[in-house]
N, C-alpha and C positions, 0 to 999 in steps of 0.2 A: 624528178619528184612525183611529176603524174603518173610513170609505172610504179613505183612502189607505192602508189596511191591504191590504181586497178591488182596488183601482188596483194596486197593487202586485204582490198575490201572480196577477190575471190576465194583466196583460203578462208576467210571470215565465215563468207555463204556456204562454202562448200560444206565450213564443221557443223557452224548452225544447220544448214539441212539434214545432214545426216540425225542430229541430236532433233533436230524436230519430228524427224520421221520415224525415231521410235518412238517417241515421246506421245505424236495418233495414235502409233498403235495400241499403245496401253491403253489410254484415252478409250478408242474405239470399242474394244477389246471387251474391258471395265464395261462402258454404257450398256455393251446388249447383254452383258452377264446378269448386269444388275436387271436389266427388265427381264430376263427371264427367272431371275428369281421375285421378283416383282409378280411375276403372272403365277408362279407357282403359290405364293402365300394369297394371290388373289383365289385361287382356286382352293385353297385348304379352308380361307375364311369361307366362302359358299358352300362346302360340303358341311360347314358345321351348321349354317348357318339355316342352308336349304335342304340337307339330307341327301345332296348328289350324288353321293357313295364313292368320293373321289377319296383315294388312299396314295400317302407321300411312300414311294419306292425308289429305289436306285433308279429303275425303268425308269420311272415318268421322270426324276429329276434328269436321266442322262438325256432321256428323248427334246425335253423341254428345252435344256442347254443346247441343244445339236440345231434345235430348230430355227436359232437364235444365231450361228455360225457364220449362217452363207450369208446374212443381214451386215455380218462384220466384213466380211469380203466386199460386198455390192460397194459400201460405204466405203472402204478404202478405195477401191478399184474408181468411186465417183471424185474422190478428192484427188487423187492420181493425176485423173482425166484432167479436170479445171485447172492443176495446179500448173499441167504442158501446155493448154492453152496460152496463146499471146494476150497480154496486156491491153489488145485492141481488139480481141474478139467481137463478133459484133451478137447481138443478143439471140438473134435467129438462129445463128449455128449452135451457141453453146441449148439453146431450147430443142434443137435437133436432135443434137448429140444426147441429149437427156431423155427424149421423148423415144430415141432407138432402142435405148439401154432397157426402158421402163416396158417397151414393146417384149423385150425377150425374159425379162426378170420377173416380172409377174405374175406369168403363167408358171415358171419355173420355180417362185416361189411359193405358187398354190400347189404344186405339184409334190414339191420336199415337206412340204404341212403336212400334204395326205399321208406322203408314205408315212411319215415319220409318226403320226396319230395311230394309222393303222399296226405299226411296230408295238408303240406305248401301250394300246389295248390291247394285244395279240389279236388284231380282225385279219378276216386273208386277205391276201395279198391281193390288190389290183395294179390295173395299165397305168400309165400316165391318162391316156386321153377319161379313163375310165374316172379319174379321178379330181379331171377339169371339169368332167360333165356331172358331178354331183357338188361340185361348191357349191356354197350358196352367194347371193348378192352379197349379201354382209360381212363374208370373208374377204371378196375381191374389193370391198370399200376397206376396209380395214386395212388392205394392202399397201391399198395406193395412199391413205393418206401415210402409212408409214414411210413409203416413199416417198412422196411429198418435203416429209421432214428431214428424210436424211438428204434432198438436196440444197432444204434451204438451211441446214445444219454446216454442209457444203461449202458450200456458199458464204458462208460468216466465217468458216475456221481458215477458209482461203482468203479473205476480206482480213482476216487479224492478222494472218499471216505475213501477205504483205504490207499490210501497214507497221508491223515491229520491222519487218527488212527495211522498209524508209527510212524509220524514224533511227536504223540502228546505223542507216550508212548519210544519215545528216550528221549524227554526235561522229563519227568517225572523220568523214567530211572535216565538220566545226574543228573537231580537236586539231586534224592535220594543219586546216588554215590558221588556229591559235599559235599550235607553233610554228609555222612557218615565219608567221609575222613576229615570235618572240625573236626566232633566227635572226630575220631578217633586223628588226629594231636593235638587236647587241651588237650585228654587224654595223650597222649604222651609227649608231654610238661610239664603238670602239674607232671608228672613221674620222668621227668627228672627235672625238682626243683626240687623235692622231694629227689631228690639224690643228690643234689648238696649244699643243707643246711647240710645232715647229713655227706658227705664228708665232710666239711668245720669244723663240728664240731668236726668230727674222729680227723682230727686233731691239730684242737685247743687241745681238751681235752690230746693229744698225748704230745703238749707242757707243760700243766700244770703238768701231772704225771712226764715229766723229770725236771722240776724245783722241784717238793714234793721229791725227791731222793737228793738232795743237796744244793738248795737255802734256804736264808734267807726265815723267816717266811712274812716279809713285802713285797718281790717278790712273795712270793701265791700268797698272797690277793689281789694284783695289777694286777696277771693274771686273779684270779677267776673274779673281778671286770672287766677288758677290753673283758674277755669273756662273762660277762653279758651285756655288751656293743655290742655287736656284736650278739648273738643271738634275744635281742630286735629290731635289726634292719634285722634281718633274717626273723625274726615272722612278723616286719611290714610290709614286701615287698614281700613276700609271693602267695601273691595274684595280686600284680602289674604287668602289664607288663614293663611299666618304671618307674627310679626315675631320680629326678635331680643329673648332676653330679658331684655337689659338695656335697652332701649326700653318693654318691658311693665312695668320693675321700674320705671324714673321715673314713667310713667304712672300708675301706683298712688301712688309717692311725692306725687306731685301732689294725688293725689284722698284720701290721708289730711294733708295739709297744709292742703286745703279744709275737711274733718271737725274739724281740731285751728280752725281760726278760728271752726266752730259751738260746741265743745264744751269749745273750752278744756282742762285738767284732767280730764275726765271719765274719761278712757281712757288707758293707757299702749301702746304700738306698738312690737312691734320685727318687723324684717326678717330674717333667717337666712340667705343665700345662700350655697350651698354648690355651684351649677352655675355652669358656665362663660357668660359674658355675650352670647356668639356665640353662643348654641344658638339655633333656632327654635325660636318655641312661638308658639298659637293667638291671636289678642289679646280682651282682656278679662278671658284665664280668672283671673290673679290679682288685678285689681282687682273681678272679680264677686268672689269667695270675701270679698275683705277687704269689697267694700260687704255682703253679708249679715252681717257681724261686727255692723256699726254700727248697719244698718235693724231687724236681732231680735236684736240685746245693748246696745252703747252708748243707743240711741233710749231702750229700754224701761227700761234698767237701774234702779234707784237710785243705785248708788255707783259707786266707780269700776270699771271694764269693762278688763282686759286683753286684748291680742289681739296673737297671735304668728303672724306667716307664714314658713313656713319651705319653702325652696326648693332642690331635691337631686337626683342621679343615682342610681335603685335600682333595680338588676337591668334593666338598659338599658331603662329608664324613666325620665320626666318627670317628676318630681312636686311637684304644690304642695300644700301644706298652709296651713289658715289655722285656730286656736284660739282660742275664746273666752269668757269665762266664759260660762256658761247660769245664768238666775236664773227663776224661778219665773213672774212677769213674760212673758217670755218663752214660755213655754205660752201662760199666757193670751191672748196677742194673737196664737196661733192661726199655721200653715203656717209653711213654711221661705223662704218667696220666692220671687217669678213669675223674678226675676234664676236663680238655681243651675235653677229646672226647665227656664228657656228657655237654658241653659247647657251640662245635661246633654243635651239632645234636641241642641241646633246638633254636638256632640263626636261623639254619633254617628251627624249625617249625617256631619260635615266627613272622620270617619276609621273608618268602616263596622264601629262599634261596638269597636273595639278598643281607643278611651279608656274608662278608668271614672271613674265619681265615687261616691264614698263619704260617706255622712255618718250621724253618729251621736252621740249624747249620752256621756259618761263622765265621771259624778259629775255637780260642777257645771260642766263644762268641754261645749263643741260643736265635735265636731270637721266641717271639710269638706276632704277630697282629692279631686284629681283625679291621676290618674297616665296617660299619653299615649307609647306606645311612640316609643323616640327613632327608630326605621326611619320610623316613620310621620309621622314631623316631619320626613324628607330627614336627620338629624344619623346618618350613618354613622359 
């Protein structure tokens, strides 16, 4: 997963650089056009203004653009430089490296002025040196602070630069770990079904072997048959994440109808249903609550074991309830059941903890609820 993390985030960089790199240049490109036409309408307002006897020609406008050129070169060629530097440059060198450029660009760009001035007016032609020793101060100040600007211009377009490449390989980052962890949480979930069908069956099958030890031959058949009843609706919901909960309530009816041919007498059952039959809700959740009734009350009990599941709309919530005496017994043989912990943990991958379950003892009574926001079951 970490190489197609590094596959990923390099062809990423590679395209963004390319599209960034034209993207300066136009950028670049643009800025010194526009100041050169910038300087040429500064120069038409003064001739009207002051009589300078400055006239707009091809000439002046081609010379004007040209002179404006090597400015676009300098400025790539400075954001080029920064951009190869390391991440830990230390500020001496990148001042170095600036302070060299500016050593050879300045006189070279007082030099392409002249010629190109002396072009614009048709004046003769002079030297280079001829044409450093007639600047004035006010040219070479003008230079530098243009220079100035285009490195701390620089400097920012390199500064935003990498700051979108951060911020563009944290969303990539973020995304990959969002789903990893989706991956990961379905696998996790699908796991824990997986463990809670073959719990279910451990011990159905647990009921039917203590009926084959003593009962009539017509209670088998009545177990093997309610147990085929109950796995057909294990196999269909399998893949669900919800079923209707009048589909979960027979399911259950089923799997205490199995329990009543183990146990006979042992335990008394009642159901409560106080929600609507069409509602979705998760499958298993109230046949798990009712099997923990039976595997740490009825199993252990001595006498007889009541146990009431009761089923309701509270404060737009799901909720199931399942009671049942708690006997002393019961301690003894120790935990709540692998069924409610592989219960709780599947609830909240299935609904990113916004089911709860609740369980707790009160007097001789055990209670276990689950309550499951109805938004998060689709029941708007």
């Amino acid at each position: 997963m970490s190489e197609n993390i590094v596959k990923t985030s390099t062809v990423s960089s590679s395209a963004h650089s390319a599209v960034g790199r034209g993207r300066l240049i136009l950028i670049v490109v643009a800025f010194w056009m526009l100041v050169g036409v910038l300087y040429l309408i500064s120069l038409i307002l003064n001739a009207q203004r002051f009589g300078t006897g400055f006239e707009l020609s091809p000439r002046t406008v081609t010379g004007t653009l040209a002179t404006y050129l090597p400015w676009t070169l300098v400025s790539l060629c400075i954001i080029e430089l920064l951009r190869s530097l390391d991440r830990d440059a230390t500020l001496i060198r990148v001042t170095g490296l600036l302070l060299a450029i500016a050593l050879v660009w300045l006189p070279a760009s007082l030099v392409i002025d002249g010629l190109i001035s002396n072009w614009i007016f048709e004046q003769p032609s002079r030297s280079s040196w001829a044409v450093l020793r007639q600047t004035n101060y006010l040219s070479v100040f003008f230079v530098a602070i243009f220079y100035i600007m285009v490195c701390f211009a620089a400097f920012g377009w390199i500064y935003l630069e990498r700051w979108r490449q951060e911020r563009e390989r944290a969303m990539e980052l973020a995304r990959m770990d969002i789903q990893n962890r989706l991956e990961l949480a379905d696998l996790q979930m699908q796991a824990l079904k997986a463990q809670l069908s073959p719990h279910f069956l451990f011990n159905s099958l647990s009921s039917v072997s203590a009926l084959a030890r003593s009962a009539p031959r017509e209670q088998i058949i009545d177990a093997v048959q309610a147990i085929g009843d109950l796995l057909r609706y294990a196999l269909s919901t399998s893949n669900q994440r919800t079923v209707s909960l009048e589909s979960e309530i027979d399911f259950t009816k089923n799997y205490v109808r199995l329990q009543r041919l183990r146990f006979a007498n042992r335990f008394d059952f009642q159901l409560q249903n106080r929600a609507p039959g069409h509602l979705a809700c998760p499958p298993f959740v109230l046949q798990t609550l009712v099997e923990n009734a039976f595997v740490h009350g009825v199993e252990v009990a001595e006498g007889r074991t009541e146990i009431i599941a009761r089923i309701e709309v509270s404060a737009a919530d799901l909720v199931f309830e399942v009671i049942n005496d708690h006997s002393e017994a019961a301690d003894n043989a120790g935990g709540l059941g692998l069924a409610l912990s592989n219960l709780e943990r599947h609830l909240d991958l299935a609904f990113d903890h916004q089911a709860h379950c609740f369980r707790r003892i009160e007097g001789d009574q055990f209670r276990a609820q689950v309550r499951i926001p109805l938004k998060a079951l689709g029941n708007d």
